[in-house]
N, C-alpha and C positions, 0 to 999 in steps of 0.2 A: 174089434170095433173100438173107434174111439169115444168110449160113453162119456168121460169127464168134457173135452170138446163138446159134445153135442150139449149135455147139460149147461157148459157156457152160452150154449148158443142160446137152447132155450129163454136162459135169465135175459138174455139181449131180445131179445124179443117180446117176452114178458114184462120187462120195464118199457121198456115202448108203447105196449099196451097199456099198459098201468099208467105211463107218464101222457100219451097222447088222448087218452079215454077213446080210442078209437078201434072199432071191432077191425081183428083180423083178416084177408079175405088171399086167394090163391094169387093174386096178382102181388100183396103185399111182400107173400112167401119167395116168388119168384124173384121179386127186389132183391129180396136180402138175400139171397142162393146167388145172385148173378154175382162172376169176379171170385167167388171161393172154391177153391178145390179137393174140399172133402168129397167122401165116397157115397156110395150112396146109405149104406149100414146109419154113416152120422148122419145125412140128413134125414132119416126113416126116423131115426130115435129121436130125433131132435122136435121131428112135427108129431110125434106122437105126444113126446111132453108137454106141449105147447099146445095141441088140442085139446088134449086128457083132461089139463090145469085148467083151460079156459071154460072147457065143458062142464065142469065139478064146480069153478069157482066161488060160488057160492057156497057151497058144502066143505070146502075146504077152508075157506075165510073163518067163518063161524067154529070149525076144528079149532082154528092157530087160536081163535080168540079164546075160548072155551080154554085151551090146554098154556095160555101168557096166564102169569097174576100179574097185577094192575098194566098192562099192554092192552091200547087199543092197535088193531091195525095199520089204522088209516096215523100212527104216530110213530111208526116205523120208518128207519129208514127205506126206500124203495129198494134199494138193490136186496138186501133184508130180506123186507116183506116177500119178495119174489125169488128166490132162493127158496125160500117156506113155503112159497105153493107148490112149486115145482116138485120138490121133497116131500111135502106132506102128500100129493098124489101118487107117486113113488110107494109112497109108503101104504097109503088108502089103499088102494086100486089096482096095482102092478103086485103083482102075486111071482111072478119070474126074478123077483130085487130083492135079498135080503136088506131086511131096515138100517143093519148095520151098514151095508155097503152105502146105503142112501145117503146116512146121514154123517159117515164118512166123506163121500162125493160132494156134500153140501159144506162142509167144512174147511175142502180144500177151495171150491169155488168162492168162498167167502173171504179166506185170507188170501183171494188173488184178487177179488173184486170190489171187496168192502174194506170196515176197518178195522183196526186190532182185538178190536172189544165185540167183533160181530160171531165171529168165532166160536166161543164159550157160549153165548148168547145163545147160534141156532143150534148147539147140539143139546142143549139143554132143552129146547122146546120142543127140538123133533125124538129127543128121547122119552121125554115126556108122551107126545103125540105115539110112540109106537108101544111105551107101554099102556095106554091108555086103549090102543086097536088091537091088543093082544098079540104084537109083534118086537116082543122085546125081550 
């Protein structure tokens, strides 16, 4: 299976979210499926992330803030911020993911998506976040 893909997909999705303030619905999903041709494995993993993150969202916002010093959220870069949710429920939640792998996965997604300095930045918070869940 291609996890790293799906985890892209997820963050494209989740900035959407985040950028449109608009709840997800199965018609949206359908959109954005139409024209790609992953298997089904990515797209399974991919709504699972994207559900998981949105369903917790709340519990996992207040994680990222709780585990930044002087970071609010909402002053994050977007692509950032969601990378972080994505990963931090990974890490919360998903019991089948070693944190390392997560926040490896999160790392390589960032220096393909964000920028130089995003890097350092999220493995610092998601290591933080996985020592802090007893996962490190």
């Amino acid at each position: 299976m291609k996890r790293r893909k799906a985890r892209e997909y997820a963050l494209q999705i989740l900035f959407q979210v985040d950028f449109t303030k608009k709840k997800i619905d199965s018609k949206d999903l359908e959109e954005f499926w139409s024209g790609k041709k992953d298997g089904r494995n990515v797209k399974e993993f991919t709504e699972d992330l994207v559900r998981g993150t949105l369903n917790k969202i709340d519990e996992i916002d207040m994680t990222i803030e709780r585990v930044t010093e002087n970071w609010l959220l909402k002053r994050m870069a977007a692509v950032d911020r969601n990378i972080l949710r994505f990963a931090a429920y990974e890490i919360l939640y998903r019991k089948d993911i070693p944190s390392a792998v997560t926040i490896n996965e999160a790392i390589e997604v960032a220096k393909k998506f964000s920028s130089a300095e995003s890097a350092p930045f999220i493995n610092g918070i998601l290591d933080r976040l996985a020592k802090e869940a007893g996962k490190a």
